[in-house]
C-alpha positions as CSV (number, residue, x, y, z in Angstrom):
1,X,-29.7,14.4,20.1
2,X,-26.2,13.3,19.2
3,X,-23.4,14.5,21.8
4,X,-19.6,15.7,21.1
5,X,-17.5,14.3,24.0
6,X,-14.4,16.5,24.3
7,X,-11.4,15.3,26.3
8,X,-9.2,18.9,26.7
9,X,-6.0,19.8,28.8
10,X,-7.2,23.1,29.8
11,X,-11.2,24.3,29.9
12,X,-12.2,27.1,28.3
13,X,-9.5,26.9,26.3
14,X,-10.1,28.9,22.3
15,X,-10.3,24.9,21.0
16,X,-12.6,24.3,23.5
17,X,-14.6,26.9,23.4
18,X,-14.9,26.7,19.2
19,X,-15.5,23.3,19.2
20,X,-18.6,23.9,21.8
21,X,-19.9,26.5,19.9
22,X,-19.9,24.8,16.1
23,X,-22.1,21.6,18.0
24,X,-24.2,23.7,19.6
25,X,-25.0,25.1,15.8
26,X,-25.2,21.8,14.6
27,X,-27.6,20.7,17.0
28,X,-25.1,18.1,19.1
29,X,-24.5,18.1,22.9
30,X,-21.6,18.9,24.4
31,X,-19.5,17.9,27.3
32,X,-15.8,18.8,27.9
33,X,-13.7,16.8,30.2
34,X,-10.6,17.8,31.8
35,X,-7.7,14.7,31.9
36,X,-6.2,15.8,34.9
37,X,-9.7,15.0,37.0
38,X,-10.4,11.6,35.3
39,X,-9.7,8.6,37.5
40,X,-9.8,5.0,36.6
41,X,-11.2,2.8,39.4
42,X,-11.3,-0.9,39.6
43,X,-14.5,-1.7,42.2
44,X,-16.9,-4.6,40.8
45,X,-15.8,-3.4,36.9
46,X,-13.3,-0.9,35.6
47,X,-15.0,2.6,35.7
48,X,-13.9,6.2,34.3
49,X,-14.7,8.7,36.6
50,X,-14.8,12.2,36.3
51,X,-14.3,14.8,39.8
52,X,-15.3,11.5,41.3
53,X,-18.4,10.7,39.5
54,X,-18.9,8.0,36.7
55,X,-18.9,9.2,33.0
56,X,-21.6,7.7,31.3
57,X,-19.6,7.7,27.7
58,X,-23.0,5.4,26.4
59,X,-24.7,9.0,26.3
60,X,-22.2,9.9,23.7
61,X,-21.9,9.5,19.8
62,X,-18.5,10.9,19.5
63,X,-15.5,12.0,20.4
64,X,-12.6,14.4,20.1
65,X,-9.5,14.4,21.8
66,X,-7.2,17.0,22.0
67,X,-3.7,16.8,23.0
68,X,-3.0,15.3,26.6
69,X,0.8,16.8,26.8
70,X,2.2,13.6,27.7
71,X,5.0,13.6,29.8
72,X,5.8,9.9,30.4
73,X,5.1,6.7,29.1
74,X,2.3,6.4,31.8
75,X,0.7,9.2,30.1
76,X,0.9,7.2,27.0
77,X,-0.3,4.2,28.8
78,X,-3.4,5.6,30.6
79,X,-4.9,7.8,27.1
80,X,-4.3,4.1,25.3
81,X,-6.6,2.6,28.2
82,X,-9.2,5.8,27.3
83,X,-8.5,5.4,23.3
84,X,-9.6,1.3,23.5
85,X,-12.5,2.2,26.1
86,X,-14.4,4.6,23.5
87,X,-13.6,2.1,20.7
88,X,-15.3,-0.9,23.2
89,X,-18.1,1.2,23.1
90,X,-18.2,1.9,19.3
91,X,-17.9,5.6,20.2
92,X,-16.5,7.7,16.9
93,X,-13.4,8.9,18.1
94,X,-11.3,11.3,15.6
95,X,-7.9,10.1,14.8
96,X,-8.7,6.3,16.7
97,X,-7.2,4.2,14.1
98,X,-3.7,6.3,14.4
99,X,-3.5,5.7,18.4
100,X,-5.0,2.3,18.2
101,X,-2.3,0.8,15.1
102,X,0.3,3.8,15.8
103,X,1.3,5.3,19.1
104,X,5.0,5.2,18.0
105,X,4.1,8.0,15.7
106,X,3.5,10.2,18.7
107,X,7.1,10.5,18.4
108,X,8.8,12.5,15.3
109,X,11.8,9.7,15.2
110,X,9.2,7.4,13.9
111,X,7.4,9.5,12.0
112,X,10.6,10.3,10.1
113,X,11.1,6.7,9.7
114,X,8.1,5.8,8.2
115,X,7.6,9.0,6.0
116,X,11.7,8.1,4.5
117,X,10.4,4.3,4.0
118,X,7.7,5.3,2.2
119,X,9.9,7.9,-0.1
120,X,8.7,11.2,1.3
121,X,10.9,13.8,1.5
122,X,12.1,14.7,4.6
123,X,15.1,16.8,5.8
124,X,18.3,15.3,5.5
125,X,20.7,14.5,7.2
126,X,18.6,14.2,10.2
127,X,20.4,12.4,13.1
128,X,19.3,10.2,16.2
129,X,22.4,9.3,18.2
130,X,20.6,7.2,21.3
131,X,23.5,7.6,23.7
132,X,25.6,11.0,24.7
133,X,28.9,9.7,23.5
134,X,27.6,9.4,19.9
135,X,26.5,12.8,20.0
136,X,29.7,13.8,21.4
137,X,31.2,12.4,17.9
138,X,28.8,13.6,15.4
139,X,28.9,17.2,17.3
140,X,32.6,17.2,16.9
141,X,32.0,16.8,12.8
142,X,29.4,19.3,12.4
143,X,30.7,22.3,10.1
144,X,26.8,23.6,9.1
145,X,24.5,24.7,10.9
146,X,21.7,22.1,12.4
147,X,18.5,22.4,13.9
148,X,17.9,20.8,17.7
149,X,14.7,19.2,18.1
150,X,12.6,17.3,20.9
151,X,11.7,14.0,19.6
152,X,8.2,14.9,21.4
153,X,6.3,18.2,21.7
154,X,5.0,20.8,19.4
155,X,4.3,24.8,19.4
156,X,8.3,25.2,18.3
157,X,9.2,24.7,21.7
158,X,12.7,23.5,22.8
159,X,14.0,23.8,19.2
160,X,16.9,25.5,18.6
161,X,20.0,26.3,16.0
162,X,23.6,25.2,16.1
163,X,26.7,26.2,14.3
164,X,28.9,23.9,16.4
165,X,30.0,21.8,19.4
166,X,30.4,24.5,21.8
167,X,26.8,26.2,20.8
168,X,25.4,22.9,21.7
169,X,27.6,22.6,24.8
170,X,26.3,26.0,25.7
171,X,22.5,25.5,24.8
172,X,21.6,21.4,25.1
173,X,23.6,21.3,28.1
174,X,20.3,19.6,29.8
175,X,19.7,17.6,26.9
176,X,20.1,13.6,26.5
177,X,21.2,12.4,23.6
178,X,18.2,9.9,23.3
179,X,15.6,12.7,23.9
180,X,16.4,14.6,20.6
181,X,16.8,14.7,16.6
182,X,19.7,16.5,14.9
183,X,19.0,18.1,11.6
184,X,20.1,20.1,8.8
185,X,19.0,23.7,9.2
186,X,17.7,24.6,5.8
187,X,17.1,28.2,5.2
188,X,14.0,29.4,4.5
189,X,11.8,32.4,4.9
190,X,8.2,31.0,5.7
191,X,6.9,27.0,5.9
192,X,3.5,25.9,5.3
193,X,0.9,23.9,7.7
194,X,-1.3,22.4,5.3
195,X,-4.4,20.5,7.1
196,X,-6.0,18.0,5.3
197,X,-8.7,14.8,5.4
198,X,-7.9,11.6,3.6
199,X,-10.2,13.0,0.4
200,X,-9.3,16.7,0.6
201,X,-7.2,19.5,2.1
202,X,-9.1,21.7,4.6
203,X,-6.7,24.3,3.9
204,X,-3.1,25.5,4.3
205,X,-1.1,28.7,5.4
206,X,2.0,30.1,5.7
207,X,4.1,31.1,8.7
208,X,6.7,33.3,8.9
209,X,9.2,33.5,12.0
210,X,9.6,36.6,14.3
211,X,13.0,38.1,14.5
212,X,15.7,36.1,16.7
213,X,13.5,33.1,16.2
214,X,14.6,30.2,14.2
215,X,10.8,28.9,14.5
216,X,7.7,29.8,12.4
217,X,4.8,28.6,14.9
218,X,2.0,31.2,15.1
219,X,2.4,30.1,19.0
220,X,6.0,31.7,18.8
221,X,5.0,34.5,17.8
222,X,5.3,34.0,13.8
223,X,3.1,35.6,11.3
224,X,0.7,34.2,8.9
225,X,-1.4,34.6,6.1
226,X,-3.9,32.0,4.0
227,X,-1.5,30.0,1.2
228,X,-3.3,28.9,-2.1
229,X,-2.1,25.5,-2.4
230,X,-2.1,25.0,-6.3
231,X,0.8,22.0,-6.3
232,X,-1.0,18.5,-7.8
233,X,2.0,16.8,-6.3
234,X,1.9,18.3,-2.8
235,X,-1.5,17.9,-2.5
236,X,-1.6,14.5,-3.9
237,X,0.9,13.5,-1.6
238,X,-0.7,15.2,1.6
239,X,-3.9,13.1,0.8
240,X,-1.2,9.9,0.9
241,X,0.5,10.6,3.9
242,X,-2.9,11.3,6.0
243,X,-3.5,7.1,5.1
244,X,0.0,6.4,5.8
245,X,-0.7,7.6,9.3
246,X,-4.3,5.8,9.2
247,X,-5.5,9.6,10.2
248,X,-9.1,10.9,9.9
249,X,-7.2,14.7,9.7
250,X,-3.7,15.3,10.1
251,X,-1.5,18.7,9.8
252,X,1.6,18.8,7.2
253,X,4.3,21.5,7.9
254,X,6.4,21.7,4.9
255,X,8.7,24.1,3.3
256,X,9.3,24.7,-0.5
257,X,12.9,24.4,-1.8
258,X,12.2,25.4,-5.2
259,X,9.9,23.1,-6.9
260,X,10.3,20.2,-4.3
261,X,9.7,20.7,-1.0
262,X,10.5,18.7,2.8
263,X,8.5,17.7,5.5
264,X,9.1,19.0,8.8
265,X,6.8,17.3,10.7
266,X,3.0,16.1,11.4
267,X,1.0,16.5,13.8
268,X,-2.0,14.6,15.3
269,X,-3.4,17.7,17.5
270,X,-3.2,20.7,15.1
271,X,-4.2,24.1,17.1
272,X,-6.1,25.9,14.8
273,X,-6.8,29.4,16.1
274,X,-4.0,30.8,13.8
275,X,-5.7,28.2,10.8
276,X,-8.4,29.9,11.2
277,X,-7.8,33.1,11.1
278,X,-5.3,32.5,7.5
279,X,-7.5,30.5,5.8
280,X,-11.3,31.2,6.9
281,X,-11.7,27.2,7.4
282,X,-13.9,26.4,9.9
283,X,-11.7,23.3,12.0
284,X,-14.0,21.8,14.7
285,X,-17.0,21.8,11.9
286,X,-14.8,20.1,9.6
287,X,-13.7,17.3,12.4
288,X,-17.1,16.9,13.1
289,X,-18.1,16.4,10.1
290,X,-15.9,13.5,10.2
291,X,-17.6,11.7,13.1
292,X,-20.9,12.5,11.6
């Protein structure tokens, strides 16, 4: 029997719990690990361990990991050291080649930088300053209003709009400069998340903010509904962007200005209970599939 090794911040999370049930109907074991109990101990050999006791990861034909909410570089460091472990082993691990060839694009400065260098279209302006006296500057010349985003993070969080220095001053007070992106706020009344394989798109939705928020995450409370994506051109270029990233999936949020549209962001760890709910697509088989 082929197993599904599942590395998971929470247990018994929906994800979790979803991607148990689809390889349990596909005939695959199952075992969910939590990060925060895995150890790495260096006795005769470097060994994993799990509450203590050695994970036998040779049992194992695959493996999904779902995001570890990094908080530091040492975060970064220590699911790198996991990441090469399951590729030593020859372990099919979703999204590998991404991790392996392209941590930076964990972070959404470099993902803008490599989606601009390869002419996709993303918001602009868009600003990183790197230091709190250039963001002093560029604050003082702001007459539109601009979005506030982590460089890291996801689920809408932290992201907030400014009109001008003092809403800044008053709202990113425990911000540094370094930490963040400036952008253009571009109105718009619902954006897209549009996951997709290198050879097809699983499916997309739209989102739609609540009131007050200036976010359309179903995880802040936005609405959403399945989106027929009929656009050769967006599609097309969703297909290209999951290679760019050397992803085995990848989410797109987008938003339509027009007949073009802009690129908000990707993401590596899509949640799905909202994508499947729009759009009917069944996520964890899909992923699975992949490993296959």
């Amino acid at each position: 029997m082929k197993r599904v090794l599942y590395f998971t911040p929470v247990i018994g999370s929906y994800a979790m719990k979803r991607f148990q049930k689809e390889s349990k109907k596909m005939g695959f074991g199952f075992k969910a690990i939590q990060y925060k109990h895995i150890s790495l101990e260096f006795n005769k050999k470097a060994e994993f361990k799990y509450k203590g006791k050695k994970i036998n990861f040779e049992k194992n034909d695959m493996a999904v990991l779902r995001n570890p909410k990094f908080k530091d570089s040492k975060d970064h460091v220590f699911f790198d050291i996991l990441l090469n472990h399951l590729n030593s082993l020859t372990i099919k691990t979703i999204n590998l080649n991404l991790f392996l060839n392209l941590g930076s694009a964990r972070d959404k400065l470099f993902q803008y930088y490599l989606l601009e260098k390869n002419n996709f279209p993303i918001i602009k302006p868009t600003y990183f300053l790197n230091s709190n006296y250039l963001l002093s500057k560029k604050l003082e010349s702001i007459n539109s209003s601009f979005i506030v985003k982590p460089r890291s993070g996801s689920r809408g969080v932290d992201i907030f709009k400014i009109e001008n220095e003092m809403d800044f001053i008053e709202r990113g007070k425990d911000y540094s400069a370094s930490d963040i992106l400036i952008q253009k706020f571009v109105p718009n009344s619902f954006d897209l998340r549009i996951i997709c394989t290198r050879k097809k798109i699983i499916g997309a939705m739209s989102r739609s903010a609540k009131e007050g928020s200036v976010v359309n995450n179903f995880s802040a409370g936005g609405s959403i509904e399945n989106f027929g994506l009929n656009d050769k051109k967006i599609i097309k270029d969703c297909l290209e962007i999951c290679k760019l990233f050397q992803c085995d999936y990848l989410g797109i949020d987008i938003i339509l200005t027009g007949k073009k549209y802009l690129i908000l962001e990707v993401n590596f760890f899509c949640d799905f209970k909202g994508f499947e709910e729009a759009t009917g697509a069944n996520f964890p088989k899909e992923i699975i599939n992949l490993l296959k």
